[in-house]
Each structure stands twice: as C-alpha cells, then as structure tokens.
N, C-alpha and C positions, 0 to 999 in steps of 0.2 A: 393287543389282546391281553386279557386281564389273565392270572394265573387262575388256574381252577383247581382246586381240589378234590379228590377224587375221594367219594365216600367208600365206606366196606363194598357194600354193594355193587359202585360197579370196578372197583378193584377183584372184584370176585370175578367179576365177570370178565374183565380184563385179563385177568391170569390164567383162564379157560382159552380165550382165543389165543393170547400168546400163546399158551402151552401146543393148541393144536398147530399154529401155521409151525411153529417152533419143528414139531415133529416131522412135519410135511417137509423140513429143510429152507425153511427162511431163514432169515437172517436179517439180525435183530434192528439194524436201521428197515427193512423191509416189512418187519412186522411193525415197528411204529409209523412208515409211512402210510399201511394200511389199516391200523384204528384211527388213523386221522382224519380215513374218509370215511370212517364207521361212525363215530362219536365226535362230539363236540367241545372235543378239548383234544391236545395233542398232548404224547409225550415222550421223552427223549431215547437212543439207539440206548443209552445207559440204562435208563431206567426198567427198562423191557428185558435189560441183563438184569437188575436186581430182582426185579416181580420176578423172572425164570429160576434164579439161583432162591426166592422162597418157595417157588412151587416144589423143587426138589428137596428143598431140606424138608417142607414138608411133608411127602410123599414118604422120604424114607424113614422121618420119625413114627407115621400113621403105616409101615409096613413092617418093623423088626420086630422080632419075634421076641415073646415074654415069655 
C-alpha cells in the first residue's frame, strides 16, 4: 500500500471523528481501526494521539480569555 497523504481537508475532517469517538471513550488504536474502515487510507494509534493533542491545544488557544 502506497503512503497517502492526508490533505487539510480531510485532516479536518479526521480530527472531528477522532475528537468524537475520542469523547465517546475510545481509544486511540480503536479510533484508528475504525477510520480505516471509513477512509482509504489508514493511520497509526500514534498519530490519532497527535491529531487529538492539536485538537486540544487548539481548543484551548480558540477558548482563553482576552
């Protein structure tokens, strides 16, 4: 299988379902077994830990008070 690169787009989009199964209490090899049968490309229990750790940082930067 050839590596895929994942555009903005569906990294955005990726980091929406992560976020929700996330919530719901998956866990993060189970959230990438299950975009693997969403999307056509896979990607790793790690990487589903970094997209999650920018969703949060970004959350908190787009939430503190000015």
């Amino acid at each position: 299988m050839a590596k895929h690169k994942r555009t903005p787009h569906m990294r955005e989009m990726d980091y929406a379902l992560e976020n929700a199964l996330h919530l719901k209490g998956y866990r993060n090899w189970e959230i990438a077994q299950h975009l693997a049968t969403v999307r056509p490309y896979r990607i790793s229990p790690q990487q589903v830990g970094y997209d999650l750790s920018f969703v949060r940082k970004r959350w908190a930067e787009r939430t503190v008070m000015k």
